[in-house]
N, C-alpha and C positions, 0 to 999 in steps of 0.2 A: 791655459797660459794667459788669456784674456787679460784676468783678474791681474797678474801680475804686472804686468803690460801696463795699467790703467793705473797701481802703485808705484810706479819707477818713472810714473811722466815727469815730475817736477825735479825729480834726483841730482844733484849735482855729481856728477860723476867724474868732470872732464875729459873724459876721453869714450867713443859710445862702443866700443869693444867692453869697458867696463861695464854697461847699462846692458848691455845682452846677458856676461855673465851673471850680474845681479838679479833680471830676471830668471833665468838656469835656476839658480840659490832659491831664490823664493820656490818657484812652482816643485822643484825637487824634495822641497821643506814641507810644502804642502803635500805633495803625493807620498811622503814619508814622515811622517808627523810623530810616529809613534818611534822611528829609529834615533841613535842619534846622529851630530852634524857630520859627523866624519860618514857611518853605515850612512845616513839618508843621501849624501852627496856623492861616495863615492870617490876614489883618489883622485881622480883628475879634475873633476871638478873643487874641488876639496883644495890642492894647492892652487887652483885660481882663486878662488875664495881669501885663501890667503894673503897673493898676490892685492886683491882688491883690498880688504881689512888693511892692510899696513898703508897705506895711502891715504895721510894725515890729511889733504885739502879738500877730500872729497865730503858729500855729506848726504850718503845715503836713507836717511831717513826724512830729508826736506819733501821730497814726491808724494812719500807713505804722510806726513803731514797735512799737506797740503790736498790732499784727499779725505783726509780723516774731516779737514774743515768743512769743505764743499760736504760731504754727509748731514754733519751738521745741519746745514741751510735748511729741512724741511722739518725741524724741531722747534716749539716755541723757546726752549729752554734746556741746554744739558746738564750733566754734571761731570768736571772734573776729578776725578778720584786720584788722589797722588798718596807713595806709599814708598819709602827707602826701606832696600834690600842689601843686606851683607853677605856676600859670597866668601866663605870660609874656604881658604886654599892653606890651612896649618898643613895638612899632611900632604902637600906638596911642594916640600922646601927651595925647591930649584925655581920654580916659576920666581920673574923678576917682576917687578914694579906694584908692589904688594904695600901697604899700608896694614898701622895697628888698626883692628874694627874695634876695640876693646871689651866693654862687658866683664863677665866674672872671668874668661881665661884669657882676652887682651892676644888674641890671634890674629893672623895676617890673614889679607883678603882685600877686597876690594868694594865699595859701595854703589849701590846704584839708585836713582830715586828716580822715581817713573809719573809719567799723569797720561791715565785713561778717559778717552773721552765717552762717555755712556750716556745712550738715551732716556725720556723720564721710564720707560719700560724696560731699562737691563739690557738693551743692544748696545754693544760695541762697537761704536765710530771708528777705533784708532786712540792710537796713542800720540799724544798732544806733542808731549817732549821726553827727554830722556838724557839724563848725567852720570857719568860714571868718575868715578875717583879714588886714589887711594891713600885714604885719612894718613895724615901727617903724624897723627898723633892719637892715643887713646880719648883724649878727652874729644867729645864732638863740636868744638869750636865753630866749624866749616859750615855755612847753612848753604842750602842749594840754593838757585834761582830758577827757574823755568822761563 
């Protein structure tokens, strides 16, 4: 749980009952990596996760960042690797706050565009930053920022 510990130092959480659960999350995610979030967690931990995820001020991945940079530090040089991803939720109509991804079938889903921080050797620092949204529209107008 160490490791966890040492990614949740900088976290904005607000409140540090969130900052234990969010540790929980990780190391349970870690020690179940192959299940998914619901099996890896478990119910009760699972609607705390919840709980936490819905809580707009907080910003759970400033800590995981700000760690990824300090890694960094013994590098002459990294690289950034950035890459948008579209999560296809057509076959599930009920989910709410969906946007067109478009393409050839213009289905609903959500975008994410990510940057990995890697060393000159293929080690993984951390991810840099990370945007989620969902496109207004089929055309991709929208450009991210990091």
């Amino acid at each position: 749980m160490i490791w966890a510990i040492q990614e949740m130092k900088g976290a904005d959480v607000g409140h540090e009952r969130y900052r234990n659960i969010a540790m929980q999350i990780l190391y349970s995610m870690g020690q179940n990596s192959g299940l998914s979030f619901s099996s890896a967690l478990g119910e009760r931990l699972r609607k705390s996760a919840h709980r936490l995820f819905s809580q707009q001020e907080i910003d759970l991945q400033q800590g995981h960042r700000e760690q990824s940079v300090l890694r960094c530090a013994g590098h002459d040089w990294v690289l950034a690797l950035e890459d948008t991803t579209d999560l296809n939720y057509q076959d599930h109509p009920s989910k709410q706050g969906m946007g067109q991804l478009g393409g050839m079938y213009d289905c609903l889903g959500i975008s994410i565009h990510s940057a990995l921080l890697v060393s000159p050797q293929g080690e993984p620092l951390g991810v840099l930053g990370q945007h989620l949204w969902a496109p207004s529209s089929s055309g991709r107008e929208k450009r991210v920022r990091l």
